[in-house]
Every structure is written in structure tokens, then in C-alpha cells.
C-alpha positions as CSV (number, residue, x, y, z in Angstrom):
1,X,0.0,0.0,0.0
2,X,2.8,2.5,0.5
3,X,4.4,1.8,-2.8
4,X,1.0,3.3,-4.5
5,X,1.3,5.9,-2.3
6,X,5.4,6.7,-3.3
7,X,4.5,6.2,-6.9
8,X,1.8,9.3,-6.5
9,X,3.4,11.6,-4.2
10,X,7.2,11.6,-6.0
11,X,6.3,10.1,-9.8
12,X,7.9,6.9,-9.4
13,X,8.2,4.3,-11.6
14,X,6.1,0.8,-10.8
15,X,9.0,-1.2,-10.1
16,X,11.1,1.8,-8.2
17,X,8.2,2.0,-5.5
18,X,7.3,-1.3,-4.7
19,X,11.4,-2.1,-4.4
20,X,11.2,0.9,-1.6
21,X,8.2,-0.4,-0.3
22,X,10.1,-3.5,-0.2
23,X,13.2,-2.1,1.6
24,X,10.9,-0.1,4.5
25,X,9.8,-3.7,5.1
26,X,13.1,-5.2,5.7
27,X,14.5,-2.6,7.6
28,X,11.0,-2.1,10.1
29,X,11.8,-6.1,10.2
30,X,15.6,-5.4,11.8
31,X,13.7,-3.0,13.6
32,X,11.2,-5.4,15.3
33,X,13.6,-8.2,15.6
34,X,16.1,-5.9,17.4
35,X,13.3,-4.7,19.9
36,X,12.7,-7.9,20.7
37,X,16.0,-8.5,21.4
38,X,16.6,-5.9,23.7
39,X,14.0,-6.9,26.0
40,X,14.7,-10.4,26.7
41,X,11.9,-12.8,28.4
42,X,9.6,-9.9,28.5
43,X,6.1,-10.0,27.8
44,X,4.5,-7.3,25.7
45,X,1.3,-6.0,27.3
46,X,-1.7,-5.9,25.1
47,X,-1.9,-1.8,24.8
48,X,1.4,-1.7,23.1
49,X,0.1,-5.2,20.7
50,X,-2.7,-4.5,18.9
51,X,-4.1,-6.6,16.0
């Protein structure tokens, strides 16, 4: 969804915005998995997990 939203905003090609849209994915992946990380055998309360 944010690749359609790159592709309006600053004229990008198809392909250029869904390979950022891919890249924001993988780096808010490092990002999750290093949070994790940091907090070690604690449990994340439901107001900060919401599905």
C-alpha cells in the first residue's frame, strides 16, 4: 500500500516504489527483531500489541 502511495506523491516508476516499499519492510523487520531483542523474556502488554 505505501508503494502506491510513493508512486503518486514523488512520480515513481512501478517497479522503483514497490522495491522501496520493499526495503521499508526489511529494515522495520531489523527494527522489530532488534526490539525484541533488547527486551529479553519480556512479555508485551496488550496496549502496546494490537491486531
Amino acid at each position: 500500500m505505501a508503494h502506491f502511495t510513493a508512486k503518486r506523491i514523488f512520480g515513481m516508476s512501478e517497479a522503483k516504489a514497490k522495491a522501496l516499499a520493499f526495503e521499508v519492510g526489511m529494515q522495520n523487520s531489523g527494527l522489530g527483531a532488534a526490539l525484541v531483542g533488547a527486551r529479553p523474556g519480556k512479555r508485551i502488554n496488550r496496549a502496546e500489541y494490537r491486531q
